[in-house]
C-alpha positions as CSV (number, residue, x, y, z in Angstrom):
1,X,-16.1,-12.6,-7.7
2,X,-19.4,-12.6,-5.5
3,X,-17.3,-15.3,-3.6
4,X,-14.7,-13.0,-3.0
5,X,-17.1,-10.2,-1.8
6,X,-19.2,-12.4,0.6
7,X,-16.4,-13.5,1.9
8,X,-15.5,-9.8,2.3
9,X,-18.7,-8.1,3.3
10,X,-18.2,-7.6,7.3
11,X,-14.8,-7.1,6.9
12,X,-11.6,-9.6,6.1
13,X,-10.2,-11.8,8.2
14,X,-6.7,-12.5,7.9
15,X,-7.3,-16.1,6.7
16,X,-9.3,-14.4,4.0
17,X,-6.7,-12.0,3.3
18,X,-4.0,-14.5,3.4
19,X,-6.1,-16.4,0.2
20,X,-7.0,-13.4,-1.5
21,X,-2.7,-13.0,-1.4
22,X,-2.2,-15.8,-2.1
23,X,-4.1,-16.2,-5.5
24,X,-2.1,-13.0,-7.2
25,X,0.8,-12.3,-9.4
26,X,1.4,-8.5,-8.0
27,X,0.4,-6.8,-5.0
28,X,-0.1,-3.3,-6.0
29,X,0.3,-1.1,-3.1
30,X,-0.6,2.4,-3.4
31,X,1.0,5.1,-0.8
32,X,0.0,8.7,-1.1
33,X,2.1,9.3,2.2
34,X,-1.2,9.8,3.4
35,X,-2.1,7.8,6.9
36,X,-4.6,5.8,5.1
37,X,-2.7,4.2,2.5
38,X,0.0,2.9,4.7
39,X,-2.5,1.1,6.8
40,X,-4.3,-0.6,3.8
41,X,-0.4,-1.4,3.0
42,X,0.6,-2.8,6.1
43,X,-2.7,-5.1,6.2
44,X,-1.9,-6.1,2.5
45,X,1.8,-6.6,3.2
46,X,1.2,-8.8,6.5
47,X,-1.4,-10.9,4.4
48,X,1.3,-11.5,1.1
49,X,3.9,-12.5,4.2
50,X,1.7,-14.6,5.4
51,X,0.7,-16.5,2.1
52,X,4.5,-17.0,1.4
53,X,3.9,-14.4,-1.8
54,X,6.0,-11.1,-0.3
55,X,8.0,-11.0,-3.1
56,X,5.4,-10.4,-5.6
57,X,4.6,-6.4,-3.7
58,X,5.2,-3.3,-5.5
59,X,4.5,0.5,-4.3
60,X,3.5,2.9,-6.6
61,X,3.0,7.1,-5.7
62,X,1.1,8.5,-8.7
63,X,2.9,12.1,-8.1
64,X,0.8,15.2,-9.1
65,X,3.7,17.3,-8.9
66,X,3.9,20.7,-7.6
67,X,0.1,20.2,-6.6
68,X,1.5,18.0,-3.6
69,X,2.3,18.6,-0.6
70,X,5.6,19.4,-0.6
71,X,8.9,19.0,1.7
72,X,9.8,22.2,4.0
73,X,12.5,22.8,6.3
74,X,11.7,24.2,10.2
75,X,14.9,25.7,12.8
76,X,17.4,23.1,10.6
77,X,15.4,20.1,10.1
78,X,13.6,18.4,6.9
79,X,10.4,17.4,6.7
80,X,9.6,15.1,3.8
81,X,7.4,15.5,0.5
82,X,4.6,13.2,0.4
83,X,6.4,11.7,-2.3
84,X,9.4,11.2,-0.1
85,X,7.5,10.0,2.9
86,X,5.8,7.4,0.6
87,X,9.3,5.9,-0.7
88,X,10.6,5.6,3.4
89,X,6.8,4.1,4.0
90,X,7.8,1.9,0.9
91,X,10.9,1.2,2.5
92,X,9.9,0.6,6.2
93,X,7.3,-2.0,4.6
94,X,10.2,-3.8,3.2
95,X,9.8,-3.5,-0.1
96,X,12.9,-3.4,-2.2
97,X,13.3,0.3,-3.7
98,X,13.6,-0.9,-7.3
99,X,10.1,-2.1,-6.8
100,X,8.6,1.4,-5.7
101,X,7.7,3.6,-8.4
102,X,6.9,7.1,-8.6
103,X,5.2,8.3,-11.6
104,X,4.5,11.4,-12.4
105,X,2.6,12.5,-16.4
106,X,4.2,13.6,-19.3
107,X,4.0,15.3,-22.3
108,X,7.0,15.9,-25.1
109,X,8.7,14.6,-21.9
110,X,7.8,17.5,-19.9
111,X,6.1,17.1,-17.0
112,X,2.5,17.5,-17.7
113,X,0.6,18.7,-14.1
114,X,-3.0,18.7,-13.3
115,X,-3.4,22.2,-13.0
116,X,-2.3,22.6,-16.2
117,X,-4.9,20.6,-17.6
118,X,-7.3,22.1,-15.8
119,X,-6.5,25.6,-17.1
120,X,-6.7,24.1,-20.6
121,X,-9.5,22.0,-20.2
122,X,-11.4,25.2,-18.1
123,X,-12.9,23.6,-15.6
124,X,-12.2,21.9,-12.2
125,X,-12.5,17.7,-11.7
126,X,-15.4,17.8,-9.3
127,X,-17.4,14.7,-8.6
128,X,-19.0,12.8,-11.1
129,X,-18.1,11.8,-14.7
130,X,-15.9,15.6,-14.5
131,X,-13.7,13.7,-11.7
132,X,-11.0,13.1,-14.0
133,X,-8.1,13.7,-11.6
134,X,-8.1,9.8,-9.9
135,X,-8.9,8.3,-13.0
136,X,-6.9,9.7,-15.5
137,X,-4.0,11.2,-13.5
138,X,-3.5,8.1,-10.9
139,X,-5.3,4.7,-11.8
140,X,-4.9,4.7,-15.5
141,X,-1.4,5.5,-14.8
142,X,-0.3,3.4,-12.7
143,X,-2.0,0.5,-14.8
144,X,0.0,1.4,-17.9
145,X,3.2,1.0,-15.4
146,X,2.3,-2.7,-15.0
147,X,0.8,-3.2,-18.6
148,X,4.1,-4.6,-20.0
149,X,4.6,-6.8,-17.0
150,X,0.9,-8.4,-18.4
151,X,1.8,-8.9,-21.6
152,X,4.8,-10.7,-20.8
153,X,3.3,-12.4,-18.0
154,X,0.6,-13.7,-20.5
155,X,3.0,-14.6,-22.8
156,X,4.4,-16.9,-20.9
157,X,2.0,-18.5,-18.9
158,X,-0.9,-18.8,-21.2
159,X,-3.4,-16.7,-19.0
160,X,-4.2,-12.8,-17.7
161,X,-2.0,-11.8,-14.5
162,X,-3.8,-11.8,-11.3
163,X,-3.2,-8.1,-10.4
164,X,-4.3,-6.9,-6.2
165,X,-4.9,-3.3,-6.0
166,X,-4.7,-2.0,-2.6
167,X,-6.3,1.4,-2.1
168,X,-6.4,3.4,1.6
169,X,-10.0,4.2,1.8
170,X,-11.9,4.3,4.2
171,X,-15.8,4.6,4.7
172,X,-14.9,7.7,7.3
173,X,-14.3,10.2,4.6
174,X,-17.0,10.0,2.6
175,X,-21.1,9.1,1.7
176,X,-19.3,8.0,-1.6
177,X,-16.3,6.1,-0.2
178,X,-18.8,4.9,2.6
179,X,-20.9,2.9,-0.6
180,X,-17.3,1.5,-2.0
181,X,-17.0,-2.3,-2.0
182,X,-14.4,-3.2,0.0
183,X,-13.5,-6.1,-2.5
184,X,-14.7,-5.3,-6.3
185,X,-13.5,-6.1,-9.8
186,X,-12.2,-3.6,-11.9
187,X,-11.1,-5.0,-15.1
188,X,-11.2,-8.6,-16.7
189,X,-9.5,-9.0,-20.0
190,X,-6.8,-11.4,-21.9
191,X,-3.9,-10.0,-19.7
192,X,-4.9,-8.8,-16.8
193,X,-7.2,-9.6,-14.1
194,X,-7.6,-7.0,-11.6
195,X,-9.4,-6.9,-8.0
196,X,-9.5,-3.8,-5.8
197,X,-9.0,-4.1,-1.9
198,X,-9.7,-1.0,0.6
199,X,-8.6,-3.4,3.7
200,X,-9.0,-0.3,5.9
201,X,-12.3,0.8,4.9
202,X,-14.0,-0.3,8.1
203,X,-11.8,1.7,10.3
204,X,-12.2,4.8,12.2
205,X,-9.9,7.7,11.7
206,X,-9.2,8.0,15.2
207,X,-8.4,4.2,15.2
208,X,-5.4,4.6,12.2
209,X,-4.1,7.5,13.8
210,X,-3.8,6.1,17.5
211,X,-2.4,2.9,15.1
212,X,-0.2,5.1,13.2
213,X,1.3,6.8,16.3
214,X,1.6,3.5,18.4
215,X,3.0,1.4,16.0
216,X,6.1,4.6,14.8
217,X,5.3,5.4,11.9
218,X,6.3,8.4,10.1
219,X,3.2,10.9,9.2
220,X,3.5,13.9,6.6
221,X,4.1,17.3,8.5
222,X,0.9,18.8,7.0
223,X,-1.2,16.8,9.1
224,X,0.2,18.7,12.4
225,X,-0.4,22.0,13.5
226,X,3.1,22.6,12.8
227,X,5.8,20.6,11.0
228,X,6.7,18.2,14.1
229,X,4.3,19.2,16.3
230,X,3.0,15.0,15.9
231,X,-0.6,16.4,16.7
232,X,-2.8,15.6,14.1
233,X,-4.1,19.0,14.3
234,X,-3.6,20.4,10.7
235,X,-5.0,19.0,7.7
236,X,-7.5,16.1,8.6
237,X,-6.5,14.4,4.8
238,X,-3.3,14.2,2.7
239,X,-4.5,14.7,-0.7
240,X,-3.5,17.6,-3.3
241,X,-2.5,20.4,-1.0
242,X,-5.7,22.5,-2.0
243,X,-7.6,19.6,-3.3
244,X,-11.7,20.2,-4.2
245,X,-12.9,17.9,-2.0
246,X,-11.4,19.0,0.4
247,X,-13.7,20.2,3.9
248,X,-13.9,23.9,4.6
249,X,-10.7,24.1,6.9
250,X,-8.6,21.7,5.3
251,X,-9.1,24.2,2.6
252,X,-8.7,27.3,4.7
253,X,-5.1,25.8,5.8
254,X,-4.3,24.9,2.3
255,X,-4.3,28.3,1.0
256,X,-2.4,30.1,3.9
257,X,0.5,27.5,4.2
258,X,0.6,27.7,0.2
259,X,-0.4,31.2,-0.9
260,X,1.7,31.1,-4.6
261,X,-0.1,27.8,-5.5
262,X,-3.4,29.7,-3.9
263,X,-2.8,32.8,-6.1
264,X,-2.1,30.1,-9.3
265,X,-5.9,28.4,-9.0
266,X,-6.9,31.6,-8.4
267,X,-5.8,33.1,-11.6
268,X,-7.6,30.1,-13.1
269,X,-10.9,30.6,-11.7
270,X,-10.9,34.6,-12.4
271,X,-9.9,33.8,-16.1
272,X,-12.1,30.4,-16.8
273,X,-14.9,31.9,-14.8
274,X,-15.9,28.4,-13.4
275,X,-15.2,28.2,-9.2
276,X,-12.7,25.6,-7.8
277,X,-16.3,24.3,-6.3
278,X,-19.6,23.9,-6.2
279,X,-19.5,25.9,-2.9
280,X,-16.8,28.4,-2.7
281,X,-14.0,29.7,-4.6
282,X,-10.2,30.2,-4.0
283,X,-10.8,33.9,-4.4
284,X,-12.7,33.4,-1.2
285,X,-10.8,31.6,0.7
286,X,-7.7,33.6,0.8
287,X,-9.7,36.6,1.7
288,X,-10.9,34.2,4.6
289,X,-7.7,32.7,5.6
290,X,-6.6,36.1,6.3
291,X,-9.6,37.0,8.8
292,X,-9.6,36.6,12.9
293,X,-10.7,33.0,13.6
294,X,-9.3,31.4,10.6
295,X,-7.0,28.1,11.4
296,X,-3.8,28.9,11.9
297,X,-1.6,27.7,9.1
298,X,1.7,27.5,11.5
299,X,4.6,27.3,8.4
300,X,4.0,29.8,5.1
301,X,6.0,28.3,1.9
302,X,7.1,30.6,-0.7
303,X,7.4,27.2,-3.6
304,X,10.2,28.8,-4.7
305,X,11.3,26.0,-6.6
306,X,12.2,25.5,-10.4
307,X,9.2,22.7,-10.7
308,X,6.7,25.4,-9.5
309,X,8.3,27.9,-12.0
310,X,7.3,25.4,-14.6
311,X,4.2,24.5,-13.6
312,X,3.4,28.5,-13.3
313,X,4.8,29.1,-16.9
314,X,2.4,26.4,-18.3
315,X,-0.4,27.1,-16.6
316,X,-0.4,31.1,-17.6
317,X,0.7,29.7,-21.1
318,X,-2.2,27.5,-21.2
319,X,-4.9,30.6,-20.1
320,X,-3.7,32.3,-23.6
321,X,-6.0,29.5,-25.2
322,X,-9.7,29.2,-25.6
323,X,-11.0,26.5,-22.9
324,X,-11.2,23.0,-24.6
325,X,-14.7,22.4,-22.6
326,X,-17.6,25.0,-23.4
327,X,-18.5,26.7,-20.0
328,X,-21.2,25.6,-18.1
329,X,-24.8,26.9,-18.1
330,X,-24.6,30.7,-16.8
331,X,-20.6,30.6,-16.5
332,X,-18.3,32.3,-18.4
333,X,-14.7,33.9,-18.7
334,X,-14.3,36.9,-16.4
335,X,-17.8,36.3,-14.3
336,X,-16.0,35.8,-11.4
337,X,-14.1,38.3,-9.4
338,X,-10.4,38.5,-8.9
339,X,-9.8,39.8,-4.9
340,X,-11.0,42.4,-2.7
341,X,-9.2,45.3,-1.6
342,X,-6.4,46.2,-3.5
343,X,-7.2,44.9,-6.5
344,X,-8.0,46.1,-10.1
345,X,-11.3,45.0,-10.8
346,X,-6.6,13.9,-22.1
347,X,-5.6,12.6,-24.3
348,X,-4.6,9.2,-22.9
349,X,-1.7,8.9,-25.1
350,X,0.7,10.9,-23.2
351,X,4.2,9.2,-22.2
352,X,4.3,8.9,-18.7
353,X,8.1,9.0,-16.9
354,X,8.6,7.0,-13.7
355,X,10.3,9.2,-11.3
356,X,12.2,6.3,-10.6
357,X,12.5,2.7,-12.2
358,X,12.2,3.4,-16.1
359,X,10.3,4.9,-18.7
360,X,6.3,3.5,-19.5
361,X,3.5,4.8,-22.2
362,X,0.6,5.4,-20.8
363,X,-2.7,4.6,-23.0
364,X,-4.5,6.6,-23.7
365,X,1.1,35.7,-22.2
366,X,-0.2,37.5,-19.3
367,X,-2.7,36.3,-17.1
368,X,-4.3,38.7,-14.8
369,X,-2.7,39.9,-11.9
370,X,-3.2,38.3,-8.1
371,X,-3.6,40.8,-5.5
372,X,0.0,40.2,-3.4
373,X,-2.1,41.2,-0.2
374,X,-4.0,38.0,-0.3
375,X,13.7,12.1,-12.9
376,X,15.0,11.3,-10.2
377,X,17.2,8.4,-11.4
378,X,16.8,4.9,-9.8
């Protein structure tokens, strides 16, 4: 391994990436239908090309459900879901569709969302050993996608699979992800041997947008000022629509183009008492999203869907209960205020669906009131 990170350290070159290719059983590629994981893709998918070893590529998009950014129609035309942009990215890399996967949780074979966990956990996946949302609702998985293709893979060849995971981040976004090895191993056991690749970490965000745009490929509508527009001037990152790591305007934008999903955290903030972060709340921000100056969001959905019904149902449901996690130091239910004017006052051993390619197990009435003035089959 400190071979493979020397080699690594200023940056791969594509003989480097073609023998880094070369050396595995499956290419993981992960799209988000994010910018950034496409261009890790593409590097990944030109190095596998090159090392003969194409065929061994598979996408995975780890849906969070209605948390995502999802598809809208603007004057007559559609703009994709992220989880619809990352099957066409899937597709305009070449890669077969029955070897893209989207997987999405489950539990009693119900779709089992983030938001809901966080309403019955009562508290929100901020950084540190709390960030549970990558961990335990993308990487762990995805992995127990792939776990039967290691033991069967072991079982006949005698030895762990050699397992690339290719990951879109870059040192741009983040002191954190600016400290990320570009090449690291992540686990080492009897079947599975698994190496993590960021082969866009070095590059500027300017630089994989001017790529994106010169090369024609499709970006999600929510990065644009308006669905189309092909700007870049709307959210700077394609994560969870109102995601806690979000900056300040990414945030700001989140909560006016979404306001039901807004008014959902913000019925579990007011009734866990914990903010959505360290530094503001979603109370706050759709009192500011509303002011002069704020961003403008430039398309409003309603989510008038049946999955956001659900998610809705279960999330309300799961605010009948006593949070799982005692409240932090000073926190408490009800110590944070519902709006302004207006107002009155894992278990790892879920079974986890694929969206599309099969089924895999994955180890391990009221709430209050929001002020309204604020399988698919293969």
């Amino acid at each position: 391994m400190s071979t493979q990170l020397d080699l690594f350290a200023a940056g791969s070159t594509a003989p480097d990436a073609v023998e880094l290719a070369a050396r595995q059983d499956r290419i993981i590629l992960n799209l988000s239908g994010g910018k950034d994981g496409l261009r890790a893709a593409v590097k990944a998918r030109d190095a596998a090309r090159a090392a003969g070893v194409e065929d061994r590529l598979w996408t995975v998009h780890a849906s969070l459900g209605p948390m995502e950014w999802p598809s809208c129609t603007v004057e007559g035309v559609h703009y994709p879901s992220v989880g619809e942009l990352a099957a066409e990215h899937s597709r305009l890399l070449g890669v077969p569709p029955e070897r893209h996967l989207e997987l999405r949780r489950h539990r009693d074979e119900i779709p089992y969302d983030l938001l809901t966990f966080i309403a019955e956990r009562g508290d929100w996946p901020w950084l540190g050993p709390a960030r549970f949302c990558t961990g335990d609702w993308k990487t762990k998985l995805i992995f127990g996608a792939f776990s039967q293709f290691a033991r069967n893979f072991k079982k006949a060849h005698g030895r762990p699979a050699n397992m690339l995971n290719v990951l879109g981040i870059r040192a741009d976004e983040s002191r954190d992800r600016r400290n990320r090895s570009v090449l690291r191993r992540t686990t080492d056991n009897s079947h599975r041997v698994v190496d993590e690749w960021l082969p866009a970490h070095e590059e500027s965000t300017a630089f994989v947008k001017e790529w994106t745009d010169g090369e024609g490929w499709p970006h999600h509508w929510a990065y644009d000022s308006v669905p189309g527009a092909g700007d870049w001037a709307g959210n700077s990152r394609c994560s969870c629509s109102a995601c806690v790591f979000s900056n300040h305007r990414d945030l700001l934008l989140a909560v006016a183009r979404r306001p039901r999903l807004a008014a959902l955290y913000a019925e579990v903030e007011h009734k866990r008492g914990i903010p959505f972060n360290p530094n503001t709340t979603i109370t706050s921000l759709i009192e500011e999203a509303t002011r002069p100056g704020a961003p403008d969001p430039g398309v409003v959905l309603d989510d008038d869907t049946d999955d956001f019904d659900a998610l809705e149902r279960a999330v309300r449901e799961a605010l009948t209960q006593p949070p799982k996690r005692k409240p932090r130091p000073g926190q408490g239910p009800g110590t944070l205020p519902m709006l302004g004017a207006g107002c009155d006052g894992c278990s790892l051993a879920d079974t986890g669906t694929l969206l599309s390619g099969g089924t895999v197990t994955v180890t391990p009435q009221e709430a209050p009131g929001v002020c309204a003035c604020a399988e698919v089959q293969r």
